[in-house]
N, C-alpha and C positions, 0 to 999 in steps of 0.2 A: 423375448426379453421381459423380464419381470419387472414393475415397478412399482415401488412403495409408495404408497402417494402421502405418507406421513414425512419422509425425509428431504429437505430442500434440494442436499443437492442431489440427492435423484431426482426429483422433478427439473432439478436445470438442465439434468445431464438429457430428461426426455426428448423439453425443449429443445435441447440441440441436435437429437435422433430426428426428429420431425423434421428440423430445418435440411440436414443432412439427407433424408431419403425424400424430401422434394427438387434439393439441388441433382441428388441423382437421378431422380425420375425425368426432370427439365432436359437433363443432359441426353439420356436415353431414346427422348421423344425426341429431340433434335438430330440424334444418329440417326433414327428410324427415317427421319423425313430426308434425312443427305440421301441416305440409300435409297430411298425410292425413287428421289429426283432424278440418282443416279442411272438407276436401273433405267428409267421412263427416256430419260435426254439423252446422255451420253452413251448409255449400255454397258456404264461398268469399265471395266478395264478389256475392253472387245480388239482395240487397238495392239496389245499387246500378243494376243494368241495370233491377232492376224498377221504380224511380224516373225512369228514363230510358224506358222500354217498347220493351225491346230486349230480344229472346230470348235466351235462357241456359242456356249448356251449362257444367256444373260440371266439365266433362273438359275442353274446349276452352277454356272462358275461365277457367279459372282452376286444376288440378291440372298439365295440360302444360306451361303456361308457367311455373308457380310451379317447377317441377321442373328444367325445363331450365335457368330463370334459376341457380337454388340450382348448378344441374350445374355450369354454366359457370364460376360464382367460384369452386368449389372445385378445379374443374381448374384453372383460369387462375393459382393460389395454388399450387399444387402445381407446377407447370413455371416459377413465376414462383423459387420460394423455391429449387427441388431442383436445376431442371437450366438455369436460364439465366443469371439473373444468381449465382450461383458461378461457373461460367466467364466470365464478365463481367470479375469483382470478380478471377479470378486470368489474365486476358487470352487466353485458350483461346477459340479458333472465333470470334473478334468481331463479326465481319461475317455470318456464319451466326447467331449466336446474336440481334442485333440486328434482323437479315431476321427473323427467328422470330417476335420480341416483336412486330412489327409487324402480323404478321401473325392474333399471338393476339390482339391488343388492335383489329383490323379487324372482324376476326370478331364479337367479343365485341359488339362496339358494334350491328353488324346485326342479330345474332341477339336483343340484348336489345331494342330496335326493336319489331322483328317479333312477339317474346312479348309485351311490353308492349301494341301493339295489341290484340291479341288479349284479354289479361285487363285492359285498360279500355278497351276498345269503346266505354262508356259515354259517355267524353270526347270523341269525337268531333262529339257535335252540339253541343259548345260553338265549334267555329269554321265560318266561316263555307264552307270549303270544304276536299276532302279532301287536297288537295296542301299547304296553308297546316296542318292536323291533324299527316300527315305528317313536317314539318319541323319542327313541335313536339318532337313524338315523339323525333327523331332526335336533334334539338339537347341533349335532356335526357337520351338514354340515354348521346351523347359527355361532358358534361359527368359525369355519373357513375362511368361508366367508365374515363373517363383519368386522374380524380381515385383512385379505388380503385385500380383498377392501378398509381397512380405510388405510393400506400401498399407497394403490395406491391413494388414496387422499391425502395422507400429502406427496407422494414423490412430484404427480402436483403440488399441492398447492405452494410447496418449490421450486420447479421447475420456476414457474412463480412469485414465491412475496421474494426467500430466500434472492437474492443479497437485496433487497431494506431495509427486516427483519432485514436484517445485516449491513446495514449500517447505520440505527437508532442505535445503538449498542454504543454508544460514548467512551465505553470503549477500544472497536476493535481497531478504529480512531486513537489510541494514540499513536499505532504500526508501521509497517512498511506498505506501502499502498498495497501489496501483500497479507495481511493477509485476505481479507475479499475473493476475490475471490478464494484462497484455501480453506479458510474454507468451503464455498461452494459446492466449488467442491468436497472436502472432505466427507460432511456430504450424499452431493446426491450417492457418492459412496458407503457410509455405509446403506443406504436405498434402492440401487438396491441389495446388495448383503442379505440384510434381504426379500427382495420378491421374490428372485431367491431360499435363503434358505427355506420359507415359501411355498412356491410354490413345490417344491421338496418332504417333506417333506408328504405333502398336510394333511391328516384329522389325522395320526399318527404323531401328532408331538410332539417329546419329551419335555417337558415342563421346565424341569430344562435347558436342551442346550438350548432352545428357552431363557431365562430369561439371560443365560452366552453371546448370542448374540446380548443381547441388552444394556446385562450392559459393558462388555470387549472390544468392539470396540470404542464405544465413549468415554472412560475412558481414551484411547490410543491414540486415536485421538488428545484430551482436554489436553494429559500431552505432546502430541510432539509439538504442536504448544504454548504451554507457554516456554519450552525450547527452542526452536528455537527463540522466538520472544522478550522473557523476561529473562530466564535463563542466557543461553550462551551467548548474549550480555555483562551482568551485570559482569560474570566471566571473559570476555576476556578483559573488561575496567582495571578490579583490576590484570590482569597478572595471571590468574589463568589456571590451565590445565585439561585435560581432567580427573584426580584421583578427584580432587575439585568437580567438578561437577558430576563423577559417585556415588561416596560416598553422596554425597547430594541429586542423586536420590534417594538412596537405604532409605535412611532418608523419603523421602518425599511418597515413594511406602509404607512404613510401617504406615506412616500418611493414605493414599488414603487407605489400605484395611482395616482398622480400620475404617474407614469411612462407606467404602463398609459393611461391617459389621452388623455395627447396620441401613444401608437400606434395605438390604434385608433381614432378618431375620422376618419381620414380611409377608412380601409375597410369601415367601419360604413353600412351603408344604412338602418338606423333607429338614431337617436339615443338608445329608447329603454333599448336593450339594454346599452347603455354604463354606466351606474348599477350596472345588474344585474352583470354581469360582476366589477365592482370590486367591488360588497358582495359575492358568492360569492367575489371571489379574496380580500379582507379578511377572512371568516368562517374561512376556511379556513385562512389562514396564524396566523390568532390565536386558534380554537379546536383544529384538528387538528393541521400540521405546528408548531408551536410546541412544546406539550407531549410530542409525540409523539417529536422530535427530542431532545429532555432525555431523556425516558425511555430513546428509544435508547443514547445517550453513555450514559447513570450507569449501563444496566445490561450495555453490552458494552465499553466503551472503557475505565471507571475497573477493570474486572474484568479486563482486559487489562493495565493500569496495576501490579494488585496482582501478579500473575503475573511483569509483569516485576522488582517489587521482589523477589520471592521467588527469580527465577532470581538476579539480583543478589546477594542474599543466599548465595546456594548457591554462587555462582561466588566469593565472597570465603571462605567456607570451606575450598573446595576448592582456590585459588590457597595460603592459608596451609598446608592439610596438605601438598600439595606441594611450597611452599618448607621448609616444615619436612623433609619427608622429603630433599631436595637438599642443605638444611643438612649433615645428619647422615649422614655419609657415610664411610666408610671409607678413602679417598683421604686427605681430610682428616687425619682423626685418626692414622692412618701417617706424613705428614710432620711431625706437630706430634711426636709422641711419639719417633721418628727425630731430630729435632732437639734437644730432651731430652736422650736417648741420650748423644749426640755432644755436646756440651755436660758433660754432668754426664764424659763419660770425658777432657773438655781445660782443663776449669775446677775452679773450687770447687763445692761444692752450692749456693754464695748464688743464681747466675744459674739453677740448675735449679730454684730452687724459685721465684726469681720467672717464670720461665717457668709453672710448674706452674701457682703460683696462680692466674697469667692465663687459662691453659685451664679452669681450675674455674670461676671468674667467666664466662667466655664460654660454657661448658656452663648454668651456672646461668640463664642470661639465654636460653637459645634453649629451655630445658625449660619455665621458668618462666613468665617475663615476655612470652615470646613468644604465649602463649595469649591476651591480650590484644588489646582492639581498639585502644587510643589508651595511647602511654606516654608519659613527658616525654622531649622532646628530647634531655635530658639525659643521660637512662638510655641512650639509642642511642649520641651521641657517645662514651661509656665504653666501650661494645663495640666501635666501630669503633677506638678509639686501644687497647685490648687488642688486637684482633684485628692491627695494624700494627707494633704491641710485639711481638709475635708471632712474624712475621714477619720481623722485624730480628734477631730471634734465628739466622734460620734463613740471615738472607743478609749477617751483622756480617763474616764471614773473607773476603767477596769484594769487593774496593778498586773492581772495575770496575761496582757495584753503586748506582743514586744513589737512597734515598729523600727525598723533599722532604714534608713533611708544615705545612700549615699552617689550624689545626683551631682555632677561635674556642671559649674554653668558654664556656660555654652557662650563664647564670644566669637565664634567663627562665623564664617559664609555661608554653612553647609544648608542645603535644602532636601525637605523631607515630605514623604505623602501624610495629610494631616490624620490627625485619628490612626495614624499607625500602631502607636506602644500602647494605648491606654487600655486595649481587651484584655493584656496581659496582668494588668495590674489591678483592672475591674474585676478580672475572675479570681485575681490572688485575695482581696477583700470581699470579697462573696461568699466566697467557699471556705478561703482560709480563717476568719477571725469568730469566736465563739466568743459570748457576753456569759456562757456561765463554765468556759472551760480554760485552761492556759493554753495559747498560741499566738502564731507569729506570724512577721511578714518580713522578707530583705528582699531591697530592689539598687541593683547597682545601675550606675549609665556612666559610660567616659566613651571619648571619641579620643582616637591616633589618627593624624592627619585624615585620610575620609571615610575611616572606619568607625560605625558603632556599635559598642559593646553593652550589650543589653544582658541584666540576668534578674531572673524572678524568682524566689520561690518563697512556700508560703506552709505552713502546719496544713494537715488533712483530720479533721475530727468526723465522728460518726449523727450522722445530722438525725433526727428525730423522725418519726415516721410520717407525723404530719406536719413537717416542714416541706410548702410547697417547693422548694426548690433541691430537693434531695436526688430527684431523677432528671433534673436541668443541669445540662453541659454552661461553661462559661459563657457568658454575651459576648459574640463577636468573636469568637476563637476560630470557627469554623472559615464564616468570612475575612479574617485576617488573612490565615493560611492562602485562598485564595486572592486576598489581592496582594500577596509578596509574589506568588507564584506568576500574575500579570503583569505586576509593576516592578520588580528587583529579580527574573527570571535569570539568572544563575548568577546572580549578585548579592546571594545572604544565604544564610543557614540559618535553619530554625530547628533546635532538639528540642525536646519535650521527653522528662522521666517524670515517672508517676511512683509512689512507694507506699509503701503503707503508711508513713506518717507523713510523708514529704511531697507537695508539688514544684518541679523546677522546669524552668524556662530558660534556654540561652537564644540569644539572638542578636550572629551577627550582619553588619548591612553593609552593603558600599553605597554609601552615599555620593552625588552631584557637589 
């Protein structure tokens, strides 16, 4: 098998060759030591020729062939999983590789035959002639073999193509992004332990257990992972407890063996394995994957849950020290104080000190009030019509200048996260107002009962080359977007158009 060591998931896929051809090798070395103990203590199956009274060699009828049988699966496992179907599964050598499997699985079939004769000798004076013995023999080492071998093709196969299998799956998608690689893992786990069963069992194998091990497991499988993924979420959303959802499994196990039911009854060769099957798949789903599936969810899912409330938490922290720190800003506090200035040197002191005031007030609110998680509406609308007072100071001498301001006051209850609206209105007077060009500003705000209807928009003029802020985005637009996103998560809409002349903003909120 080839391996890219540049692409991840071929190195995953290697790591799990390696892990795969030690589990086989463990298992291999462990046949090797049954059969010798065998050979050494007991002599094999001696007991049974002697029933029969046919001679018995503990080399020949039963060390050789137990050896070679054990040789063969493990080789046949080994070329099936490493080197055939991976070029298969990624279209390399097809026809070579396909000639190959043919040829191992021809073999395999004779050779196990031929062993087999050999270490149940015994069976032969059950028919009536040795051609009709023969064909016994052969019919039941094919039946074997092509069934085990076609395990060892759909585990590779699964092995190299299940993640991708599964991720076409759109239904998976909808879940939690975990689901697909457990399932995975899950499924390759029910498929080793169906070829370690198969394997085990080898050309005696009981036919109704084999049919209960293929339907009981993935049944199990298929109902812990829709609890876990879909159930138990749905139940813990509505306040429901662990009686709500075991009772509703017990509902939903009486659906699944009704099911189970009328599937296997037609492939069933005794009828009376059918009962059995359904009480072990009903035992199972209502004593193990049931409880097992809660346990899962409340002890990784709800601890993932809190995790995220805490990054949540951390990221609305961090979002407000950062707008705080954006706030306060030296740009700012130069043109407000500049404007001052130039005012107090063409006016009276009345306009510089209502200027002043306003800056004090607006300082006061961003030191203070700002530290806050929920303020009244009211308290923000203040700052923003200081904040636009402000402003008007800064651009009263210029005719070509249009502010429109239409700002509902606010006598309600409503509470608001502080420092919410004012980036919109900061980047509209940033960006928007030229001192040697005509342009403009509108800012609407009205609330309907605990809706806020927010709208901004502002002229776009072509800003000069060496005006430092020509390649600066607005202060705090990026952070806003994130803290509506943490704090109003499917509670507002925010558009944003941009035009050649025009910036507009709508924003609406549901307010507390």
């Amino acid at each position: 098998m080839v391996i890219l060591s540049g692409n991840p998931s071929t190195t995953k896929t290697k790591n799990i060759n390696q892990l795969e051809f030690w589990i086989s090798t463990t298992l291999y070395i462990l046949a090797l030591i049954s059969i010798c103990s065998s050979t050494i203590y007991s002599r094999g199956n001696s007991y049974r020729f002697e029933e029969s009274q046919i001679d018995y060699s503990v080399m020949s009828n039963y060390f050789v062939p137990e050896l070679f049988k054990i040789s063969i699966l493990y080789i046949s496992f080994l070329l099936f999983n490493f080197f055939f179907m991976p070029q298969l599964a990624n279209k390399k050598n097809i026809a070579l590789n396909i000639i190959l499997s043919i040829l191992i699985t021809s073999f395999s079939v004779v050779a196990w035959m031929i062993f087999n004769t050999y270490a149940q000798a015994y069976r032969l004076l059950e028919y009536d002639n040795i051609d009709n013995a023969y064909g016994i023999f052969f019919g039941e080492a094919f039946t074997y073999i092509f069934f085990l071998y076609l395990l060892f093709n759909a585990y590779a196969y699964f092995n190299e193509r299940g993640l991708e299998m599964l991720n076409r799956i759109r239904f998976l998608k909808s879940f939690n992004n975990n689901i697909i690689p457990e399932l995975f893992t899950a499924t390759r786990i029910w498929l080793i332990t169906l070829m370690i069963f198969a394997a085990i069992f080898s050309v005696r194998i009981d036919y109704e257990i084999l049919i209960v091990w293929l339907i009981v497991p993935p049944v199990n499988i298929f109902f812990a992972f829709c609890a876990i993924y879909y159930i138990i979420p749905n139940l813990r959303k509505n306040f429901k407890g662990f009686g709500r959802y075991f009772w509703g499994n017990v509902g939903l196990t009486i659906i699944i063996s009704l099911l189970l039911l009328i599937i296997l009854i037609p492939f069933m060769r005794n009828g009376e394995v059918i009962p059995v099957t359904l009480i072990l798949n009903a035992i199972c789903l209502i004593c193990i994957t049931t409880p097992s599936a809660w346990y899962i969810y409340k002890h990784k899912f709800e601890k993932l849950s809190e995790i995220q409330m805490l990054k949540t938490e951390l990221g609305k922290s961090d979002a407000n020290l950062n707008f705080l720190k954006s706030q306060i800003n030296p740009h700012f506090l130069f043109n407000a104080l500049n404007t001052l200035f130039g005012t107090a040197l063409q006016e009276n002191a009345e306009r510089t000190g209502e200027g002043i005031q306003k800056l004090g007030d607006m300082m006061r609110f961003m030191l203070h009030e700002n530290t806050q998680d929920k303020i009244s509406l009211t308290r923000e609308v203040e700052y923003l019509n200081n904040y636009i007072d402000l402003q008007k100071l800064r651009t009263s001498r210029s005719a070509d200048i249009r502010i429109d301001t239409h700002i509902e006051e606010q006598l309600n209850s409503l509470q608001i996260t502080p420092m919410l609206l004012i980036p919109f209105i900061e980047n509209a007077f940033k960006h928007g107002i030229s001192l040697q060009q005509p342009s403009y500003i509108k800012i609407t705000l009205q609330t309907k009962e605990k809706t806020l209807y927010f709208d901004v928009s502002n002229s776009i003029y072509i800003k000069a080359d060496n005006d430092p802020e020509k390649l600066k985005s607005g202060i705090g637009l990026e952070n806003v977007k994130q803290r509506l996103s943490l704090l109003y998560y499917g509670k507002h809409e925010l558009i944003i158009r941009e035009s050649a002349n025009e910036f507009f903003v709508h924003l609406t909120l549901q307010l507390d």
